[in-house]
C-alpha positions in Angstrom: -15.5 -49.1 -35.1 -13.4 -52.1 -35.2 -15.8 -55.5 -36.3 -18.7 -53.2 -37.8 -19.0 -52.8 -41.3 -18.7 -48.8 -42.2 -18.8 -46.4 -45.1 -16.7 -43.1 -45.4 -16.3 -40.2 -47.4 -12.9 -40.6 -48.7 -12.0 -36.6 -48.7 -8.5 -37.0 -49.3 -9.6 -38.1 -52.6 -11.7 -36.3 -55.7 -12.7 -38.1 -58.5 -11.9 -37.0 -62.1 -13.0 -38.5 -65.2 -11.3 -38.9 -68.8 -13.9 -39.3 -71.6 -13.9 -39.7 -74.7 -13.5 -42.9 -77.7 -9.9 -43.0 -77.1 -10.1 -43.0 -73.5 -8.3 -46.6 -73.6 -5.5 -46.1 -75.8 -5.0 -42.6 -74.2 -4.2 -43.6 -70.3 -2.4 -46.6 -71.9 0.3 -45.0 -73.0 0.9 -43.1 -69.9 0.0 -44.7 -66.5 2.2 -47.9 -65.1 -1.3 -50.5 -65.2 -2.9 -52.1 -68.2 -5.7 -50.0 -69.0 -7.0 -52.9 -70.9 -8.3 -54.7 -68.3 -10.4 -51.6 -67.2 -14.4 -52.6 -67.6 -17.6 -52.5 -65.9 -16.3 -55.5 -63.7 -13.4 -54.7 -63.2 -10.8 -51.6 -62.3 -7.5 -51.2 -61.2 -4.6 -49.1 -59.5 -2.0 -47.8 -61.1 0.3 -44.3 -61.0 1.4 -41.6 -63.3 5.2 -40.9 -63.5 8.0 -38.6 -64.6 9.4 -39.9 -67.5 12.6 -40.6 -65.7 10.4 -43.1 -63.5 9.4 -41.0 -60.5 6.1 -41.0 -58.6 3.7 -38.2 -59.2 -0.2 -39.5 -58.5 -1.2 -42.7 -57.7 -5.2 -43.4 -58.6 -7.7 -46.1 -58.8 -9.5 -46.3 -62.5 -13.0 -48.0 -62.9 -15.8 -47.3 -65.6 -18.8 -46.5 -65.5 -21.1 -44.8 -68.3 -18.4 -45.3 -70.5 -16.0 -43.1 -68.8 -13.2 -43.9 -66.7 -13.4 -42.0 -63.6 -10.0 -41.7 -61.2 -9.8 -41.0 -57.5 -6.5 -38.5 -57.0 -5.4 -36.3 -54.1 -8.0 -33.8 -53.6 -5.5 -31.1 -53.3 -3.3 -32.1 -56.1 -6.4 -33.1 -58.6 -5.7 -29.8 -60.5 -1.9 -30.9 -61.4 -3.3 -34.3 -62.9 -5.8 -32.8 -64.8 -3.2 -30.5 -66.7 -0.3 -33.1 -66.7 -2.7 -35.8 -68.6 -4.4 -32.6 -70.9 -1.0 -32.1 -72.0 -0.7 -35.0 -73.5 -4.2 -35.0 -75.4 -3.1 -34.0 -78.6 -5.4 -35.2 -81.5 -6.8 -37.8 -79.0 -10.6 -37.9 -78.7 -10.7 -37.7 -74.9 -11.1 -35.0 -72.2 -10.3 -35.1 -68.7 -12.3 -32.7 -66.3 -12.5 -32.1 -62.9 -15.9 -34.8 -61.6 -15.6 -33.7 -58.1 -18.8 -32.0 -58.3 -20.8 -34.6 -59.6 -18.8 -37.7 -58.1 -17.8 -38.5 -54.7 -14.9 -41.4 -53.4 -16.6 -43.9 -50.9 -14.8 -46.0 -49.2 -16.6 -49.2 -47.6 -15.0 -51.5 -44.7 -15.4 -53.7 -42.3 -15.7 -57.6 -41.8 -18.6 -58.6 -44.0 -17.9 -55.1 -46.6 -17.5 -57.3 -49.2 -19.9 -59.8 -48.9 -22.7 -57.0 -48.3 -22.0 -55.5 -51.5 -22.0 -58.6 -53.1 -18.2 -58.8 -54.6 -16.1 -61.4 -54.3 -12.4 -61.0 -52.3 -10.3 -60.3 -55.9 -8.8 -57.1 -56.5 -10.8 -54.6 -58.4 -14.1 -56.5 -59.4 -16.0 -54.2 -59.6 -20.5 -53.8 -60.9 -22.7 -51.4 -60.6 -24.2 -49.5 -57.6 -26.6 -46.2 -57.3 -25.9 -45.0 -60.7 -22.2 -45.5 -60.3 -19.8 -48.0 -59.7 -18.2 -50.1 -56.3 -15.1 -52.1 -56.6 -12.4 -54.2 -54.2 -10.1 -52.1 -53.5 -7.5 -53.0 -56.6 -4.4 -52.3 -54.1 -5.8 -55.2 -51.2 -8.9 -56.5 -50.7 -8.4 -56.4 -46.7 -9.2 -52.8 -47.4 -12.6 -53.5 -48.4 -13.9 -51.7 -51.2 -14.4 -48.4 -53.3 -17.1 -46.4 -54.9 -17.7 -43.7 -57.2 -21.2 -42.4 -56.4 -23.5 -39.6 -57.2 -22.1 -37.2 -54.8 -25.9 -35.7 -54.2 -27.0 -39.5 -53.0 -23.7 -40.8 -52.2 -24.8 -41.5 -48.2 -28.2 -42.4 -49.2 -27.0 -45.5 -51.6 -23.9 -46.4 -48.7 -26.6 -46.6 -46.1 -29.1 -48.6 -48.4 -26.4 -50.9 -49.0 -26.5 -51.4 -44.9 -23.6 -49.7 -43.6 -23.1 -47.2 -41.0 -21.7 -44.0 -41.5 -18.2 -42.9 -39.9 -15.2 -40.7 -40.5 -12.5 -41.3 -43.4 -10.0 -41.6 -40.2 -11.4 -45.0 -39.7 -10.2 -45.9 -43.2 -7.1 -44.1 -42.9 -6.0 -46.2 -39.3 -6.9 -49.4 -41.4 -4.8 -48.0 -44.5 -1.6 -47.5 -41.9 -1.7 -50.2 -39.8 -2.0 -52.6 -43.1 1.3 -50.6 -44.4 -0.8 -49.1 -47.7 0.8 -45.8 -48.7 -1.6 -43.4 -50.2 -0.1 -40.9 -52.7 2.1 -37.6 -51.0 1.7 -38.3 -48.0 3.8 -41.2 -48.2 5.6 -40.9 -51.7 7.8 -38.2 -52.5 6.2 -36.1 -55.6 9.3 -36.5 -58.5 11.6 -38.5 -56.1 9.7 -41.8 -55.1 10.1 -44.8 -56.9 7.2 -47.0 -57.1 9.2 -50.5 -56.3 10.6 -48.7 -52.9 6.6 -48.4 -52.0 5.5 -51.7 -52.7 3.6 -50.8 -56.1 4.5 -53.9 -57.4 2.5 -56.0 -54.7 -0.1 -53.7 -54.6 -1.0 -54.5 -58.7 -0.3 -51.4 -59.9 2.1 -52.2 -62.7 1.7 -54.4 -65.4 5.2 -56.0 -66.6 3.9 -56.9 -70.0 1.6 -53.9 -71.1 4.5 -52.2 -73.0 5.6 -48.8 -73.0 4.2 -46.4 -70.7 5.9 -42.6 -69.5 8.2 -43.8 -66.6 8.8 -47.6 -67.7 12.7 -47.8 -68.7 13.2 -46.9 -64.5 10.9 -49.1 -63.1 11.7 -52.0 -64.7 15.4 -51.5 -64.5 14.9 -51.3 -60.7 13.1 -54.5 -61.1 15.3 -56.3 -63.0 18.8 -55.3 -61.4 17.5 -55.4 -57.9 18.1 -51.8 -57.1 15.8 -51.8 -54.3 17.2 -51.1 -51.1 14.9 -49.3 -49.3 11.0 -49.6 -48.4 8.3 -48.5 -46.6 7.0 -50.4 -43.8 4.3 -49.6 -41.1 5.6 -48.9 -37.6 4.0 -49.2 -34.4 5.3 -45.8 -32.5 5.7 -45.8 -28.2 5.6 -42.5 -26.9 5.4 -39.2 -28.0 5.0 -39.5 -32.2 7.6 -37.5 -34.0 6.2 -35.3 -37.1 6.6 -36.8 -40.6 10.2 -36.6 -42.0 11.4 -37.0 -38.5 14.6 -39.1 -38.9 14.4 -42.7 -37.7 17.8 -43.6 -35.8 19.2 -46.9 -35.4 22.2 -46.2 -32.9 24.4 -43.5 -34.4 23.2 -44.4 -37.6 20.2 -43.0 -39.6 18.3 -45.7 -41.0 15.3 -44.5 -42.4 12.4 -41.6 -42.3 9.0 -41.7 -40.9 6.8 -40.7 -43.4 3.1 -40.8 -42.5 1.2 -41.1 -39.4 -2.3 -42.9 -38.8 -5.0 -40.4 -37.0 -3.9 -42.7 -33.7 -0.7 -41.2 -33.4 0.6 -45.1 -32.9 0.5 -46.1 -36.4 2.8 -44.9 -39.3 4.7 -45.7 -42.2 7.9 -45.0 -42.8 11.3 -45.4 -45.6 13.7 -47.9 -44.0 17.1 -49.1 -45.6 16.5 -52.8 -45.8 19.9 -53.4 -44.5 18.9 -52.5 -40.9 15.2 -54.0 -40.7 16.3 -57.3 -38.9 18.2 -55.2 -36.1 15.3 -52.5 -36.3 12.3 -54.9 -36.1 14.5 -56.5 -32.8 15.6 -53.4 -31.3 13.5 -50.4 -32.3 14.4 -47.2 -34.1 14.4 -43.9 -32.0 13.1 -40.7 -33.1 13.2 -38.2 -30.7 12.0 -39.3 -27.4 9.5 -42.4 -29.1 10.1 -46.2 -30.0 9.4 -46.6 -33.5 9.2 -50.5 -34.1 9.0 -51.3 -38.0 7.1 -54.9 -39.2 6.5 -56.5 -42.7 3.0 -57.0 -43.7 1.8 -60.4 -45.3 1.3 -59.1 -48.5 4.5 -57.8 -49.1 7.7 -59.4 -50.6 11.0 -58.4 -49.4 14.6 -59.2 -51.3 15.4 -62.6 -50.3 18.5 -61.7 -48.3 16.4 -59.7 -46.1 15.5 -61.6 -42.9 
């Protein structure tokens, strides 16, 4: 559907909602973004760590009748729901399971944006249909976002002048634009979020303060420890499964971790040290070419070519 403005179910994603007067203060202290900034016109991306620093769920948050309502993994929505309960204590808030009130819509296409009337800056976000549409907070290339009655969900997208199509026209847009999207690219209590380009994709806020996670992220940041990161890859020939190692001669040089419903699009962990010979050269994986590039939005060490 490439040129033609589309909505999708986003299945891979289940909204769930935290209520509640301390709603604010609650997330704050736990997620990597500033959930100050979270209001009716505007939301944001951010992720919830270990507290040594490792990924675990990565989520959009907008509001809308005064809740905050979260798009997770659909399949590992129960774990954030009892990870972020546990932390509740004498907070007014409760986070439940939405999924069967809310649904995750995900709009695209060259005029999206304009047709929904939003601007092109991350995460503004207004009303729609009794819930709420945003820019996607992570790029805006990737249109934008909605929590939506799940009943009327395709009724308002349609009204709003879109065609319907499958979430695997999102998801080829996603991969070819190098935009992980939670497990299936991170690592659940191994991935770090600077390695994945969270840091580009605004989903940490340097001067927010404490949050679970922080002392390891902002180490990374500040002594330069990344040497890996994950890149999309255009893949000739047969595609090799995820976790597939990607080889660079004799030498191992990075994993692929994702593919795009194509089967020529992926994204995959390379050591930075070998991306100006890999990007040249190719990295072989099995019988296929796996060529690695650097998308426009992402910023690189500056020793890296």
């Amino acid at each position: 559907m490439t040129g033609t403005d589309f909505f999708a179910i986003d299945t891979f994603r289940t909204p769930v909602a935290v209520e509640g007067e301390d709603r604010q203060a609650f997330l704050q202290g736990l997620i990597s973004n500033d959930t100050r900034r979270v209001s009716e016109t505007q939301a944001i991306y951010s992720a919830f760590l270990t507290p040594q620093g490792k990924f675990l769920h990565d989520f959009s948050v907008a509001e809308s009748g005064g809740r905050y309502l979260l798009d997770p993994e659909t399949e590992r929505r129960a774990d954030l729901v009892k990870r972020l309960s546990m932390y509740r204590l004498r907070s007014k808030v409760k986070v439940l399971d939405a999924g069967a009130d809310w649904a995750v819509v995900v709009f695209a296409g060259p005029q999206a944006l304009a047709k929904l009337g939003l601007g092109d800056a991350p995460g503004l976000a207004k009303p729609l249909g009794g819930g709420v549409v945003f820019v996607d907070p992570r790029l805006p290339a990737l249109g934008a976002r909605a929590f939506l009655p799940r009943a009327e969900a395709e009724a308002i997208a349609r009204a709003a002048g879109f065609s319907a199509a499958p979430i695997e026209e999102f998801e080829r847009l996603r991969v070819t634009l190098g935009v992980p999207s939670g497990s299936r690219d991170l690592v659940p209590d191994k991935g770090i979020l600077l390695e994945n380009g969270f840091e580009e994709l605004h989903a940490i806020d340097w001067d927010k303060g404490c949050y679970m996670g922080q002392e390891l992220t902002a180490r990374t940041r500040y002594r330069g420890l990344v040497r890996k990161r994950l890149l999309p890859v255009e893949i000739s020939g047969e595609a090799p499964a995820p976790g597939t190692a990607l080889m660079l001669g004799g030498v191992e040089a990075g994993e692929l971790r994702s593919l795009g419903p194509d089967g020529k699009h992926g994204l995959a962990m390379l050591r930075l040290e070998h991306l100006d010979r890999a990007r040249a050269e190719g990295l072989s994986a099995g019988g296929a070419t796996v060529r690695p590039s650097v998308p426009d939005w992402m910023r690189l060490p500056e020793q890296v070519g």
